[in-house]
MIDOSE-1310 file (N, C-alpha, C; in nm, 2 decimals, decimal comma, always signed):
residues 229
xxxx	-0,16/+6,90/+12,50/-0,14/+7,04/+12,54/+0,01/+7,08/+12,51; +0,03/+7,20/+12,44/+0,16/+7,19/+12,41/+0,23/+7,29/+12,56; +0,36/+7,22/+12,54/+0,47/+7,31/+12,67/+0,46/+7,44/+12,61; +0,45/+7,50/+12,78/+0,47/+7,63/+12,79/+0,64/+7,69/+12,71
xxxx	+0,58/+7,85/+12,62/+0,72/+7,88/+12,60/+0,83/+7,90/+12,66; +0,95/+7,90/+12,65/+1,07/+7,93/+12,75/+1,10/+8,11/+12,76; +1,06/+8,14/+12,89/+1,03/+8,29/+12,92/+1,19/+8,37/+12,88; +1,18/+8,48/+12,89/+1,24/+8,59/+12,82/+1,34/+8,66/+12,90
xxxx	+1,36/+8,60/+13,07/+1,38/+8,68/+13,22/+1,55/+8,66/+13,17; +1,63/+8,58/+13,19/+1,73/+8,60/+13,18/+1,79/+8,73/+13,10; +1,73/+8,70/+12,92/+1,79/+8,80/+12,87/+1,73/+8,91/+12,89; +1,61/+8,96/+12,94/+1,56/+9,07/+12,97/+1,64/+9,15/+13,05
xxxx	+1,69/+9,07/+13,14/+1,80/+9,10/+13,24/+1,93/+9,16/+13,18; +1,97/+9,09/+13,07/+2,10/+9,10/+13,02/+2,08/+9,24/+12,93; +2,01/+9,24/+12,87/+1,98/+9,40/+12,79/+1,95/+9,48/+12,87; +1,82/+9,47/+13,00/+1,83/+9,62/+13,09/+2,00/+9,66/+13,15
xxxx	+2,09/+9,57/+13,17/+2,18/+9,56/+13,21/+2,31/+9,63/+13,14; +2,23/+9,65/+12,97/+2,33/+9,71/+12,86/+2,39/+9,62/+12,81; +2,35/+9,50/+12,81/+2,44/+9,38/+12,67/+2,31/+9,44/+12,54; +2,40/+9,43/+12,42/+2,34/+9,44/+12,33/+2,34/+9,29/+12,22
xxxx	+2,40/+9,24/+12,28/+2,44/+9,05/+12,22/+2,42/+8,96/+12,30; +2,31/+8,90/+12,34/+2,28/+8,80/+12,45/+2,23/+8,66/+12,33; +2,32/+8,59/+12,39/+2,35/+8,47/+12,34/+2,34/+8,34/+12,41; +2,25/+8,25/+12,33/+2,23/+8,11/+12,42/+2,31/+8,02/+12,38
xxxx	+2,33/+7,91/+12,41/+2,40/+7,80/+12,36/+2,36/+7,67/+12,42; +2,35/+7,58/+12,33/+2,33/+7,44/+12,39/+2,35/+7,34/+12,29; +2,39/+7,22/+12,36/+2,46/+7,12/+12,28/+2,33/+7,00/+12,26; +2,37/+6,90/+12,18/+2,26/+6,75/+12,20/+2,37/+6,66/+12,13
xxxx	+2,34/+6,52/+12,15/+2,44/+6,44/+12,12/+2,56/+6,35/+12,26; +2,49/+6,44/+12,31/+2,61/+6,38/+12,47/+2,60/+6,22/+12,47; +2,45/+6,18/+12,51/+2,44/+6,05/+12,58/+2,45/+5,94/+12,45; +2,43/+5,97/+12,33/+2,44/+5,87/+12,18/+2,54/+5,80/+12,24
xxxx	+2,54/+5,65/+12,11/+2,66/+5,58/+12,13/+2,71/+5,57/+11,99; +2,59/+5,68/+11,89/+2,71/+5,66/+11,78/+2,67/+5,79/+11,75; +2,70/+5,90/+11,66/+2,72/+6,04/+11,59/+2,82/+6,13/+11,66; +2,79/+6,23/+11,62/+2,90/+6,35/+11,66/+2,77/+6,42/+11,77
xxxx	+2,86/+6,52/+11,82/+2,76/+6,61/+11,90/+2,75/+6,73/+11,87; +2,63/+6,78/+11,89/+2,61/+6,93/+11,81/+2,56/+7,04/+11,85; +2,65/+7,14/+11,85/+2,60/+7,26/+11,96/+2,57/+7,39/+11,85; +2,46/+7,47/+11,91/+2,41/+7,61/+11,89/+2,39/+7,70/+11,93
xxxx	+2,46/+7,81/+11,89/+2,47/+7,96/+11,90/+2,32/+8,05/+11,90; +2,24/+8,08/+11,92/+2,13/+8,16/+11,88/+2,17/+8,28/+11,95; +2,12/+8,44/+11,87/+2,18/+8,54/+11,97/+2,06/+8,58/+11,91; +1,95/+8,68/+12,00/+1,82/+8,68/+11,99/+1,79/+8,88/+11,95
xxxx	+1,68/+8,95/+11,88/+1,68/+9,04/+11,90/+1,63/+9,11/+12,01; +1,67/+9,20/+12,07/+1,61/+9,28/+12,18/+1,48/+9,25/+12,19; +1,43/+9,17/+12,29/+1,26/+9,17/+12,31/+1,25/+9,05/+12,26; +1,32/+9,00/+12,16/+1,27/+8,88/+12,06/+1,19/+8,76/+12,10
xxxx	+1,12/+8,67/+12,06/+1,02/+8,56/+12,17/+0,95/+8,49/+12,02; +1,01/+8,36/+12,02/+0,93/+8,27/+11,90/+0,81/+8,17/+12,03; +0,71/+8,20/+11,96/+0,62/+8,13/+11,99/+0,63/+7,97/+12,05; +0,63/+7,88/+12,15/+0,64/+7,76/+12,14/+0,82/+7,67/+12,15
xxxx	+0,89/+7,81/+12,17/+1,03/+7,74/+12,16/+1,08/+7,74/+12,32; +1,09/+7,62/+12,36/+1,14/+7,52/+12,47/+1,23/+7,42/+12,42; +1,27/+7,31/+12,54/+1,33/+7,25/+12,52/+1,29/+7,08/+12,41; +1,38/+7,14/+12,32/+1,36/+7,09/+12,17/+1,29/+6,93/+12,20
xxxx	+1,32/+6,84/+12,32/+1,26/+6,72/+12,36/+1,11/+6,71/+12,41; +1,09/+6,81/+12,45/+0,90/+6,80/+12,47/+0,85/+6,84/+12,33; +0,91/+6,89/+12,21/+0,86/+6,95/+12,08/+0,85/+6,79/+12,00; +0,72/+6,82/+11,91/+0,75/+6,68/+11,77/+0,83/+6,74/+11,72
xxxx	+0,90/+6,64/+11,63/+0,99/+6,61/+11,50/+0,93/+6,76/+11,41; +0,82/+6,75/+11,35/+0,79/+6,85/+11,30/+0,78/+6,99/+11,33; +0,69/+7,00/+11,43/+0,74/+7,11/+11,55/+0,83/+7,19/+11,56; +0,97/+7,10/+11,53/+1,09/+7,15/+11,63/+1,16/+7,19/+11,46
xxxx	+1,13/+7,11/+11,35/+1,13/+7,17/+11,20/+1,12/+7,31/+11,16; +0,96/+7,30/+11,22/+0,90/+7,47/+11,16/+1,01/+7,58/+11,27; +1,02/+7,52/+11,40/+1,05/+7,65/+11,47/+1,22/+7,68/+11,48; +1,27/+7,52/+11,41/+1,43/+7,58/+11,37/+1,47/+7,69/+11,25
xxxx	+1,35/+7,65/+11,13/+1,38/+7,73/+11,10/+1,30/+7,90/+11,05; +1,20/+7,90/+11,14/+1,16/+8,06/+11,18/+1,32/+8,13/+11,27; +1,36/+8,02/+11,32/+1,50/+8,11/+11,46/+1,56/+8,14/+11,38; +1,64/+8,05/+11,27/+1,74/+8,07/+11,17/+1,67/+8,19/+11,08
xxxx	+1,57/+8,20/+11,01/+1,54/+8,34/+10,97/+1,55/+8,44/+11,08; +1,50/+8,42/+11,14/+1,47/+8,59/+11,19/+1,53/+8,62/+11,35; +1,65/+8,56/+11,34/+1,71/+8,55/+11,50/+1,81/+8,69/+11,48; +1,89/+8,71/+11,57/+1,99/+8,84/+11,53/+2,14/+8,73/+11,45
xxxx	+2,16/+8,66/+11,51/+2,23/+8,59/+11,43/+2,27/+8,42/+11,50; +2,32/+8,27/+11,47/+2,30/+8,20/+11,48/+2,49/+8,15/+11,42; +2,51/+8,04/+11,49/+2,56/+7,94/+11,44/+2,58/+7,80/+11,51; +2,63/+7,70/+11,43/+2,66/+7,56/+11,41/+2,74/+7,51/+11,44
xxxx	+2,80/+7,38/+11,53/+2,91/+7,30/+11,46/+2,92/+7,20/+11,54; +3,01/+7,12/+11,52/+2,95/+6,96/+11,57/+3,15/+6,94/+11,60; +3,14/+6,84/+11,75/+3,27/+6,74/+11,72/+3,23/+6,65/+11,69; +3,34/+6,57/+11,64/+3,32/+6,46/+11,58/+3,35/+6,31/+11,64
xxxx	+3,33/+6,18/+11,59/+3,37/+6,06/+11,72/+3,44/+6,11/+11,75; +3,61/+6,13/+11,68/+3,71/+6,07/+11,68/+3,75/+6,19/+11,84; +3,67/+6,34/+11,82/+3,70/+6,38/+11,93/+3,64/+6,36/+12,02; +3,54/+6,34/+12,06/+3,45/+6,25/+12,13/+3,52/+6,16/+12,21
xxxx	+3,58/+6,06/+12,12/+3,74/+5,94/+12,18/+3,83/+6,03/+12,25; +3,90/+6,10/+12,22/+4,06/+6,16/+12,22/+3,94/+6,27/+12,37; +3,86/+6,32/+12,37/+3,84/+6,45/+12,46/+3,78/+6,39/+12,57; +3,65/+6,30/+12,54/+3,56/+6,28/+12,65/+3,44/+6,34/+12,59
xxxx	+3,31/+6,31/+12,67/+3,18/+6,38/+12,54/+3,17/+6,51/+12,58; +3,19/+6,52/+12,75/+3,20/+6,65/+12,81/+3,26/+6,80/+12,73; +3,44/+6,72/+12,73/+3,51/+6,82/+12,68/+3,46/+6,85/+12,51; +3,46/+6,70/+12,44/+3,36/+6,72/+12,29/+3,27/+6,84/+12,30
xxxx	+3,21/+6,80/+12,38/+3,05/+6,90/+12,34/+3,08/+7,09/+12,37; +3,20/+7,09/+12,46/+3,27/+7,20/+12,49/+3,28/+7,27/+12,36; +3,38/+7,15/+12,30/+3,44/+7,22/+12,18/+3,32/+7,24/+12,08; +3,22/+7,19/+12,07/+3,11/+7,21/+11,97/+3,06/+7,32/+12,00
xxxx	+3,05/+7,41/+12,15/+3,02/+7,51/+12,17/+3,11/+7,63/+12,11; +3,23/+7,62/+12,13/+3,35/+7,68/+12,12/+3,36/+7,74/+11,93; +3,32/+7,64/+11,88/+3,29/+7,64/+11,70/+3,17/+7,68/+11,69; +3,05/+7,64/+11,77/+2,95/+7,74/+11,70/+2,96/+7,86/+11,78
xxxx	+3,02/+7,92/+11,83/+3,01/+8,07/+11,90/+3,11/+8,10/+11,78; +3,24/+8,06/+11,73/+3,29/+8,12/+11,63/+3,26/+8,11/+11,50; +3,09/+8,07/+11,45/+3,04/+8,07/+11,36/+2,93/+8,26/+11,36; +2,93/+8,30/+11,49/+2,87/+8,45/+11,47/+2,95/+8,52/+11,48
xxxx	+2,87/+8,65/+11,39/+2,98/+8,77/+11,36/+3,02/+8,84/+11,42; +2,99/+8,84/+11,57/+3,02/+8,94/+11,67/+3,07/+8,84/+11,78; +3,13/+8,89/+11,91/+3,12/+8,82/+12,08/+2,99/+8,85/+12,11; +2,97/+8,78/+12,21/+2,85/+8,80/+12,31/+2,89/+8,90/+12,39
xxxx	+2,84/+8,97/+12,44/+2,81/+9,06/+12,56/+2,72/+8,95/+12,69; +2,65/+8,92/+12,66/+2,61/+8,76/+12,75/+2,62/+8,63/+12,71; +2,66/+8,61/+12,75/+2,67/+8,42/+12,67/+2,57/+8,31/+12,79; +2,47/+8,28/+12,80/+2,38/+8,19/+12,86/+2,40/+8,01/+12,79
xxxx	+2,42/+7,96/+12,91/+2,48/+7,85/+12,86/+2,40/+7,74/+12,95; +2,32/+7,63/+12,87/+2,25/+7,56/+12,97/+2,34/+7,48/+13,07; +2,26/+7,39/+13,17/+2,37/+7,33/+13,25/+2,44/+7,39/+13,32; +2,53/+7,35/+13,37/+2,66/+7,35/+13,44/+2,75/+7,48/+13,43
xxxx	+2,84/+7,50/+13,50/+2,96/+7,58/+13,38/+3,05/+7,50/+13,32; +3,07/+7,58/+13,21/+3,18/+7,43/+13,14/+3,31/+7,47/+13,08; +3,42/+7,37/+13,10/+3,54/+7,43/+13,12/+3,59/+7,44/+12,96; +3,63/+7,57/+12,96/+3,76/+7,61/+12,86/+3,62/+7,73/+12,79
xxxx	+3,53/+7,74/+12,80/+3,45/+7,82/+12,75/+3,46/+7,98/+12,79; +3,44/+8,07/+12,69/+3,49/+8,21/+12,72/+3,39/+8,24/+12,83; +3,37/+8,32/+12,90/+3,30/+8,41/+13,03/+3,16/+8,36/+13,01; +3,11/+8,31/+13,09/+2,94/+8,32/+13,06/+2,88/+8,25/+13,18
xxxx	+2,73/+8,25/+13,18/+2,63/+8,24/+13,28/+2,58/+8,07/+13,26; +2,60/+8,02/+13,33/+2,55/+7,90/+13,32/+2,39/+7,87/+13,40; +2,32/+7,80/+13,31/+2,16/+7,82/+13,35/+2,09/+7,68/+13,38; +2,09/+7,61/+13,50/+2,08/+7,48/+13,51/+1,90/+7,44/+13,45
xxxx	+1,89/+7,39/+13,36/+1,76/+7,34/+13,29/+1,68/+7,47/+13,24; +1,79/+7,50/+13,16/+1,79/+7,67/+13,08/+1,74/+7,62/+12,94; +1,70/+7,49/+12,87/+1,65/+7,47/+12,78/+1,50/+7,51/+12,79; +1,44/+7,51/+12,94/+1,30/+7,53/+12,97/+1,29/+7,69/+13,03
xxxx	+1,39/+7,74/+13,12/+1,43/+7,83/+13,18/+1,46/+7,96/+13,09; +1,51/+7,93/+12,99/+1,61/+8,07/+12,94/+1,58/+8,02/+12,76; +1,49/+8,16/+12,71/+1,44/+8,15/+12,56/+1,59/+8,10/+12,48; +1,69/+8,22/+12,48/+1,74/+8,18/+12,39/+1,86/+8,07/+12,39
xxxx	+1,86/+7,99/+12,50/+1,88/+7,86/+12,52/+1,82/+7,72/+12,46; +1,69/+7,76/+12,46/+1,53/+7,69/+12,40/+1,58/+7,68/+12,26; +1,59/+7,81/+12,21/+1,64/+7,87/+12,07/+1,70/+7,75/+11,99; +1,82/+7,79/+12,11/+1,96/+7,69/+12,08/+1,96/+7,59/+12,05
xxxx	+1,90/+7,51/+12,13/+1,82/+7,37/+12,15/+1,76/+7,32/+12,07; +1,65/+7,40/+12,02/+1,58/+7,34/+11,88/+1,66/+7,36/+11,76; +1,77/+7,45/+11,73/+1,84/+7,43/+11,61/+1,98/+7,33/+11,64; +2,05/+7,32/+11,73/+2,06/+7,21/+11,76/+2,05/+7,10/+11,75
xxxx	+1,92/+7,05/+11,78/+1,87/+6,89/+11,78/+1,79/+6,87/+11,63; +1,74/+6,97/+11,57/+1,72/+6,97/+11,40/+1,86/+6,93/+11,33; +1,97/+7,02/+11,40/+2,11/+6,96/+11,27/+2,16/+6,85/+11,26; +2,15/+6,80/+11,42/+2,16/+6,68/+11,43/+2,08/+6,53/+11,41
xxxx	+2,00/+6,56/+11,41/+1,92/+6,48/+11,35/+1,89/+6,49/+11,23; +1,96/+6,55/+11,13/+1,91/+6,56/+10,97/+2,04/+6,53/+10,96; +2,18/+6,50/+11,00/+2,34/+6,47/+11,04/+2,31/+6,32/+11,03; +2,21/+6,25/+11,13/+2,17/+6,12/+11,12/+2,12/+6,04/+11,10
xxxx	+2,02/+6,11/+10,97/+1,93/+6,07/+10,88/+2,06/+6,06/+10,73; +2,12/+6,14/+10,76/+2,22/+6,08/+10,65/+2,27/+6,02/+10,66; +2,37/+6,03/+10,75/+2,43/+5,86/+10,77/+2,36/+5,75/+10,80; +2,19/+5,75/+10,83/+2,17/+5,64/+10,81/+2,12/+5,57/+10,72
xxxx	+2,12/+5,65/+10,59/+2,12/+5,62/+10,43/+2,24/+5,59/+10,43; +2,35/+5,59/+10,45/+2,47/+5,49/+10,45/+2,45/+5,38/+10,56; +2,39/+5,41/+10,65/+2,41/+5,25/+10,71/+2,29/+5,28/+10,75; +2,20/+5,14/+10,68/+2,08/+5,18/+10,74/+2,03/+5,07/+10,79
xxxx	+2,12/+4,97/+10,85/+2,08/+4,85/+10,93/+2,07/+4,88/+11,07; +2,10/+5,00/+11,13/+2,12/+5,07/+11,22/+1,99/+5,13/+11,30; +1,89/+5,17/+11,18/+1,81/+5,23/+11,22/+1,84/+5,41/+11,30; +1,93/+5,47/+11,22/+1,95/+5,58/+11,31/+1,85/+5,71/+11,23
xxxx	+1,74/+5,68/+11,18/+1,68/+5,75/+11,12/+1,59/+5,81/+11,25; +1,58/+5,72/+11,37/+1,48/+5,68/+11,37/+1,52/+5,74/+11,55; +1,65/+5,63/+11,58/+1,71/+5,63/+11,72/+1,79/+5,79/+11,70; +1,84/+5,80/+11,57/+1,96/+5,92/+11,61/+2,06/+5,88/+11,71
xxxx	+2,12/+5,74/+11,69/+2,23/+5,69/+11,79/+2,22/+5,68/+11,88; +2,12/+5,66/+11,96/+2,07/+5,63/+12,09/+2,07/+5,49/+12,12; +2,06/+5,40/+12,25/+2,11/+5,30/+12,27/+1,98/+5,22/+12,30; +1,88/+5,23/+12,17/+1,76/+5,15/+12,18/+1,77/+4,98/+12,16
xxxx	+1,68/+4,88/+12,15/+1,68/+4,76/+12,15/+1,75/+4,73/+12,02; +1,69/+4,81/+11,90/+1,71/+4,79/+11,78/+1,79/+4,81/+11,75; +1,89/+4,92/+11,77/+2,04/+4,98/+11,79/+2,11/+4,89/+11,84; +2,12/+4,82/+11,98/+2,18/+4,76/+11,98/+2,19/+4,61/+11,95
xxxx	+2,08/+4,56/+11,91/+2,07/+4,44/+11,85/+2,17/+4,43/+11,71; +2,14/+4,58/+11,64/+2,18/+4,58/+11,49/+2,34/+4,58/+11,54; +2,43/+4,63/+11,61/+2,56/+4,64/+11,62/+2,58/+4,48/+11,67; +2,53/+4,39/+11,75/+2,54/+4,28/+11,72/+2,59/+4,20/+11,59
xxxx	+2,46/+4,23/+11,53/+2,47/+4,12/+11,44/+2,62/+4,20/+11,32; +2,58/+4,36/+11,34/+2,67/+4,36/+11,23/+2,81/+4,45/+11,24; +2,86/+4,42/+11,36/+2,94/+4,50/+11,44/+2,90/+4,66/+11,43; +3,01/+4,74/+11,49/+3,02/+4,88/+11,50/+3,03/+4,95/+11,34
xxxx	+3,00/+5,08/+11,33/+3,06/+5,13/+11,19/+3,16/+5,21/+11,30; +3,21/+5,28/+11,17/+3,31/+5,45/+11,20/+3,25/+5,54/+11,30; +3,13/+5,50/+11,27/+3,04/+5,65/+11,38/+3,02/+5,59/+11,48; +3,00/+5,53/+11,53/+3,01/+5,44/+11,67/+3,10/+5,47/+11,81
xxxx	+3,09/+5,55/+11,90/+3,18/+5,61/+11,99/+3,28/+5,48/+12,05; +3,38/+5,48/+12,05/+3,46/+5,36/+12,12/+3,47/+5,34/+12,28; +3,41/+5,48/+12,36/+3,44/+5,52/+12,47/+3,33/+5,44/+12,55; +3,25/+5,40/+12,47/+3,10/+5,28/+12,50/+3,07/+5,18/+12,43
xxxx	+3,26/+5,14/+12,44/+3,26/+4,97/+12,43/+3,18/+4,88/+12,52; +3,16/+4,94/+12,67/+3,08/+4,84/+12,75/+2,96/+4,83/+12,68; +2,90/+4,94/+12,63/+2,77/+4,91/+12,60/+2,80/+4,83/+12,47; +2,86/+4,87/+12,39/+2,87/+4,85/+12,23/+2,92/+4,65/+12,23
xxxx	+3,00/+4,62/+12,37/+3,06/+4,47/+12,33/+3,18/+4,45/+12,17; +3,22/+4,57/+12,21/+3,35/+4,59/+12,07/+3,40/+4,66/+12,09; +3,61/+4,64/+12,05/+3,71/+4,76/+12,08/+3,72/+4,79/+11,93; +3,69/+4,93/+11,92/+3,75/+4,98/+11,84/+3,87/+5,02/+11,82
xxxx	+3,95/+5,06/+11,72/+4,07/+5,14/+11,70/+4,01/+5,27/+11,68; +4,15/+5,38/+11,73/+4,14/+5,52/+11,74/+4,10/+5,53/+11,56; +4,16/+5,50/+11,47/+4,17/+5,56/+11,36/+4,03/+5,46/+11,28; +3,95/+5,34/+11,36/+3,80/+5,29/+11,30/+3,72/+5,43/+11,35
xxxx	+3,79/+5,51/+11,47/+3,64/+5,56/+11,54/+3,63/+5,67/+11,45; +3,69/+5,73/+11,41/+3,71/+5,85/+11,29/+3,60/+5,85/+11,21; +3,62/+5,78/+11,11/+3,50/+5,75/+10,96/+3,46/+5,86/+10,92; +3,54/+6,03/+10,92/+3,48/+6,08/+10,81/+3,39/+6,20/+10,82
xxxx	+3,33/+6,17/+10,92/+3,25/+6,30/+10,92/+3,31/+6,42/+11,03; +3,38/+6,46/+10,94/+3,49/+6,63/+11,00/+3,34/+6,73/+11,09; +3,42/+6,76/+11,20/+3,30/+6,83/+11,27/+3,34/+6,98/+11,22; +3,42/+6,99/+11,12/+3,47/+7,12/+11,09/+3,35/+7,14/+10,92
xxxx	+3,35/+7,04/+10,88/+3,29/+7,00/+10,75/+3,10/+6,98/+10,82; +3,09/+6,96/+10,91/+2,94/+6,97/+10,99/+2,90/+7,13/+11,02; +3,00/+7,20/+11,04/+2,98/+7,32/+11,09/+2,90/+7,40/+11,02; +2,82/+7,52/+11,05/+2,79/+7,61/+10,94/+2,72/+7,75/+11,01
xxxx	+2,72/+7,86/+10,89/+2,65/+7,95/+10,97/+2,53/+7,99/+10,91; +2,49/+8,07/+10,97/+2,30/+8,08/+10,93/+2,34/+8,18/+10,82; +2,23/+8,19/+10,76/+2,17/+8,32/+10,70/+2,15/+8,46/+10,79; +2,08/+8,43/+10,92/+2,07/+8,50/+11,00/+2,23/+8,60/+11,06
xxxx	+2,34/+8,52/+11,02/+2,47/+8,53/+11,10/+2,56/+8,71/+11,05; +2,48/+8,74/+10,93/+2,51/+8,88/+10,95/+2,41/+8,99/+11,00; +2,43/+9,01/+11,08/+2,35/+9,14/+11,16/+2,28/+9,24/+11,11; +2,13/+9,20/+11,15/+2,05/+9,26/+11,08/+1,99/+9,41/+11,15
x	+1,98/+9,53/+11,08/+1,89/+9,64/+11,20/+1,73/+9,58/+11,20
């Protein structure tokens, strides 16, 4: 039986209210012990409602495909962007995933008028409503969330065509049996967070945890990102 969609109440709220830009945001990537983390922007049209969009983790792989990119067509506009280990190390994953928010809101063409943000409130982020389990709670959070956890996971299907002893095709950096067996036998790469040495059983250096993948060079913006009538 598939999950119910993620209802429409918040932003209904925010447009009777006179926002004309109600915007979700949510991040994935937090708990990994190796990739970047990746947050999305979705800002939805007046009334707007994709069939089946919740939180991207009760969705299949394929599922969560078709409905990233119906959002990215026909959303009011969208954006992308990822930190990377190295800030992940230097920030914390918290303050990371902040800044992943902070770059995909400056991937759309306009500010928010509402900014709906799953979780918590989170610091350094411009004015917004924080929605605790707003992936299931709040559509264009849901939104968020499925484009989101699509970038990211097509982010670590590539690198795991560079290392593919890893199995991150599969884990997406997650701290499964096979994951961590594989960093055994064949130590850490670059993408490997240092901050979960405990887990990992290896110190990295600031400038091993780097390896390359710029969260500025991850970033991007939709098709959707210029504002459609």
């Amino acid at each position: 039986m598939a999950p119910p969609t993620a209802p429409l109440l918040f932003e209904e709220e925010g447009w009777a209210a006179g926002c004309q830009r109600v915007v979700g945001v949510d991040e994935v990537g937090y708990g990994p012990v190796a990739g970047p983390v990746v947050a999305a922007a979705v800002a939805l049209r007046r009334g707007q409602r994709f069939e089946g969009a919740v939180d991207s983790k009760l969705l299949s792989a394929k599922r969560r495909e078709e409905l990233a990119g119906i959002i990215e067509k026909q959303c009011l506009a969208y954006g992308v962007a990822a930190a990377s280990c190295r800030e992940i190390e230097r920030l914390n994953a918290r303050n990371a995933a902040a800044l992943a928010m902070r770059r995909a809101l400056r991937h759309l063409p306009f500010e928010p008028d509402l900014l709906l943000v799953d979780g918590k409130r989170v610091p350094g982020l411009r004015e917004h409503t924080p929605v605790v389990g707003g992936d299931l709670r709040c559509h264009s959070i849901a939104c968020a969330s499925i484009v989101a956890k699509v970038t990211r996971d097509r982010l670590m299907r590539r690198l795991g065509r560079r290392y593919p002893e890893y199995g991150w095709e599969s884990n997406k950096g997650y701290r499964t049996a096979e994951h961590r067996a594989a960093i055994r036998e064949f130590g850490p790469t670059p993408h490997h967070r240092r901050t979960f040495a405990g887990v990992l059983q290896v110190e990295l250096s600031l400038e091993e945890a780097d390896g390359g993948l710029s969260a500025e060079g991850a970033s991007r913006r939709g098709e959707a990102a210029s504002v459609r009538a």
